[in-house]
C-alpha positions in Angstrom: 0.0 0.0 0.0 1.1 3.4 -1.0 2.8 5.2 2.2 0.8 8.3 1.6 -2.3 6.4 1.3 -1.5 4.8 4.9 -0.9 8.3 6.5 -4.5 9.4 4.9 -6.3 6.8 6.6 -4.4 7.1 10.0 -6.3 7.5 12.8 -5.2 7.8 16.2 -6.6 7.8 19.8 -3.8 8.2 22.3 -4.4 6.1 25.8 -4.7 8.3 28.7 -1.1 8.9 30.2 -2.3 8.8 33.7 0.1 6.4 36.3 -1.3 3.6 37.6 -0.4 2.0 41.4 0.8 -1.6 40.6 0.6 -2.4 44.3 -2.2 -0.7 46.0 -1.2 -2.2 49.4 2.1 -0.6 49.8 1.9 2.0 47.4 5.2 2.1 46.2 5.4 1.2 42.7 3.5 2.9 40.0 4.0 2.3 36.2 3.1 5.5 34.1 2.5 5.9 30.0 5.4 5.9 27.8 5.3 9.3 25.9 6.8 7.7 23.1 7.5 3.7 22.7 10.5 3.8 21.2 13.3 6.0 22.5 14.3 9.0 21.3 17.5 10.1 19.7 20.6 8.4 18.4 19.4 5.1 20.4 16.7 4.6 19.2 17.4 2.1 16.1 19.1 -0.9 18.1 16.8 -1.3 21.7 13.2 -1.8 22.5 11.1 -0.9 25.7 10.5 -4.2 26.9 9.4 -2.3 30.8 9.5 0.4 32.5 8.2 1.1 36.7 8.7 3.9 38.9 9.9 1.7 42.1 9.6 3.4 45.6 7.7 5.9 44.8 6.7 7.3 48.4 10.4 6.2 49.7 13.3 8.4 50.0 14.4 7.1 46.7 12.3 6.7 44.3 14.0 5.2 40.6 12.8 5.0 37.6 13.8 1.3 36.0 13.5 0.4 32.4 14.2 -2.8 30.8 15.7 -2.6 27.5 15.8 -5.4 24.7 18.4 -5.2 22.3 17.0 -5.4 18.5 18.7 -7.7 15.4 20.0 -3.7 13.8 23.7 -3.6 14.1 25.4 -1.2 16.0 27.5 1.0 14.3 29.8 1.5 17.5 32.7 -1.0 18.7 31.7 -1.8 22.4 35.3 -1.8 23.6 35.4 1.7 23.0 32.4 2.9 24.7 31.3 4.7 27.8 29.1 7.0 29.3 29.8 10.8 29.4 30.8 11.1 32.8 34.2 9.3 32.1 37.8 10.4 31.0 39.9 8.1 28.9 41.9 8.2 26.3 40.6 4.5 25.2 36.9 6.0 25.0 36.3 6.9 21.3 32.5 6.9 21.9 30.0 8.5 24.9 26.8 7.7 25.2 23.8 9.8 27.5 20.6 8.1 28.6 18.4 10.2 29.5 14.6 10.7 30.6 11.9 13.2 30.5 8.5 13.8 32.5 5.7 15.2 31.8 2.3 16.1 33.0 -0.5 16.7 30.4 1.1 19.0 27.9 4.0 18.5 25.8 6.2 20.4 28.1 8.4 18.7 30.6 8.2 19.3 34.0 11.3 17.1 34.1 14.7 16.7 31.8 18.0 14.7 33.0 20.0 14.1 29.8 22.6 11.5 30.6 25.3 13.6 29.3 26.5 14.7 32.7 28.0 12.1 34.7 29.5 8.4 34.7 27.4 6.1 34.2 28.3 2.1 34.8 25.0 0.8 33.0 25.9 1.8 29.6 28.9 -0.6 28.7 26.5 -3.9 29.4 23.5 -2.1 27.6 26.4 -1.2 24.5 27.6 -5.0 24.7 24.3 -7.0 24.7 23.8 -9.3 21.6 20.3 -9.4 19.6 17.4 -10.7 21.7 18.9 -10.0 25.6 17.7 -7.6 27.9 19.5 -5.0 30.2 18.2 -2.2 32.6 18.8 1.7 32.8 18.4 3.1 36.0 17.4 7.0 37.1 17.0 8.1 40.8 14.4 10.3 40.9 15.0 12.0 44.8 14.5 15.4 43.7 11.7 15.1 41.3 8.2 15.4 42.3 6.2 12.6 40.7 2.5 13.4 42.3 1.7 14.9 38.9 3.9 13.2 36.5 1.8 11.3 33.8 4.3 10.0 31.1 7.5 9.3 30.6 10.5 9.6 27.5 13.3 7.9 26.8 16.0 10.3 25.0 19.9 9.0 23.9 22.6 10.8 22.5 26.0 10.0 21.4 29.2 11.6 21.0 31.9 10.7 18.3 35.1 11.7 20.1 37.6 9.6 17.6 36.3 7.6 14.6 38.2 4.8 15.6 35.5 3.5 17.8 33.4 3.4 14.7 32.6 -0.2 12.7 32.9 2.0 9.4 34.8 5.2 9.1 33.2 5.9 5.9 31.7 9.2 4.9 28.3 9.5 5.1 27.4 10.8 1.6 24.8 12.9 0.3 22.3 11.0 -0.3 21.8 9.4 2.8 22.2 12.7 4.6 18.9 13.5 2.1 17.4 10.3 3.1 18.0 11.5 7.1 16.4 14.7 6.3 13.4 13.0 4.5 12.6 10.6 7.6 12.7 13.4 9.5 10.3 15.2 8.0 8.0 11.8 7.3 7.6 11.9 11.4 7.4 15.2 11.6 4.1 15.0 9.3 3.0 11.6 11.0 2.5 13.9 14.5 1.3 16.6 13.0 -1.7 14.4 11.4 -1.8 12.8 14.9 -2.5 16.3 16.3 -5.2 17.5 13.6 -7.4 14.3 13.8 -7.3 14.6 17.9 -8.8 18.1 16.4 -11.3 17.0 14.0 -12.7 14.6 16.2 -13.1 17.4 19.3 -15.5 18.7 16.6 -12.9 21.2 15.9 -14.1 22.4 11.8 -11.3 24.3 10.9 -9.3 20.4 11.2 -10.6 20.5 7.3 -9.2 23.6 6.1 -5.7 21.8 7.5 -6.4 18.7 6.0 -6.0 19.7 2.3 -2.9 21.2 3.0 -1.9 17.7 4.5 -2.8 15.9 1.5 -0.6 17.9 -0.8 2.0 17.3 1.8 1.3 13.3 1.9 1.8 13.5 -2.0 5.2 15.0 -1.7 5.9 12.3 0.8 4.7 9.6 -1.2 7.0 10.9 -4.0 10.1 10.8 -1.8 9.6 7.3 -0.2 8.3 5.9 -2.6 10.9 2.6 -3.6 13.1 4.1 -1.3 14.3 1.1 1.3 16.9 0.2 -1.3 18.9 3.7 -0.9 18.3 3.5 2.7 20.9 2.2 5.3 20.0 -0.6 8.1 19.5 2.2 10.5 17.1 4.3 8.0 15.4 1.2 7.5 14.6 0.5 10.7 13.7 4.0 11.5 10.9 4.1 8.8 9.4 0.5 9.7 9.0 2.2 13.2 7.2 5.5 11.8 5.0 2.9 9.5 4.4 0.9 12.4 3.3 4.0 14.3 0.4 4.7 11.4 -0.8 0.8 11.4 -1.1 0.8 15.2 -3.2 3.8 15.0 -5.4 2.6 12.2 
């Protein structure tokens, strides 16, 4: 099926992002939405949410765990030379930040910790796991006040301090740097549609006006996609599955 033709008939209802209380007895564990299932940034290719709690949540130290699952897309760093951001050393060619955001009902956070700021002992397992294993990420969460956080998201970043830690040195070329640029646009337009039918079906009439525009702009998607997984690298691939898989979901 055409990819424009799939974003035209998208329709989305989001679930209410509200945390639950997984133990109503002792209170102390509450599981809340995931803003987004995948997580954001540079990461967001080669792992999977498989969990995610808020444990302690009335203690002194409440944490937020996750459980990752590594995914069958080769990672384009070599583990040996990886760490997080917090640590110095000449043999660490690449850093990698996990972070997390919270947020209450709008799409502002009321929360950011972006893993770029000190050492961080979970990322080499998490870097090293093979295809189909699971690791955790953990963030203390002392100084954050979680009675009105609804939802949660994952963010990575990486830093290429020496190419050396790299599987392939080669340049990136032009086309895939297009290809980047098109895929981000394609998601771009997948939330934006998310946003207008929420509109349309509030009863909101200007949503039609809106939607004409978005049909030109599906075209012009649908033009750049179209036969496109053959240009694309594994990464790119994987990326737009994900976005496509975000439209079926929805339908």
């Amino acid at each position: 099926m055409p990819i424009f033709l799939g974003i035209l008939g998208l329709c989305v209802v989001f679930t209410s992002c509200g945390g639950s209380k997984k133990d109503s007895s002792t209170e102390t564990t509450l599981v809340f939405e995931l803003k987004q299932k995948t997580i954001a940034g540079e990461l967001g290719d080669y792992f999977e949410i498989a969990k995610h709690e808020i444990v302690d949540a009335n203690g002194s130290f409440p944490k937020l765990v996750v459980t990752l699952k590594r995914n069958d897309v080769e990672l384009p760093y070599i583990s040996e030379y990886i760490d997080s951001y917090g640590v110095s050393s000449d043999q660490v060619y690449i850093k990698i930040g996990l972070g997390i955001e919270l947020y209450e009902d709008s799409d502002i956070p009321i929360y950011i910790y972006k893993g770029t700021t000190y050492s961080d002992n979970e990322i080499q397992p998490l870097m090293k796991l093979n295809a189909g294993e699971f690791g955790t990420k953990t963030w203390y969460l002392s100084d954050v006040d979680l009675k009105n956080c609804k939802s949660i998201k994952l963010t990575s970043s990486v830093e290429v301090v020496d190419k050396r830690g790299l599987k392939t040195t080669k340049s990136t070329n032009n086309k895939s740097n297009n290809w980047d640029s098109v895929l981000d646009e394609y998601e771009k337009f997948v939330d934006q549609y998310i946003k207008l039918y929420k509109k349309a079906q509030s009863g909101d009439m200007s949503a039609l006006t809106e939607y004409v525009s978005m049909l030109e702009k599906a075209e012009s998607l649908q033009n750049k996609l179209e036969n496109s997984k053959s240009d694309l690298t594994p990464a790119q691939v994987t990326r737009l599955n994900k976005i496509i898989s975000k439209m079926t979901q929805a339908l």
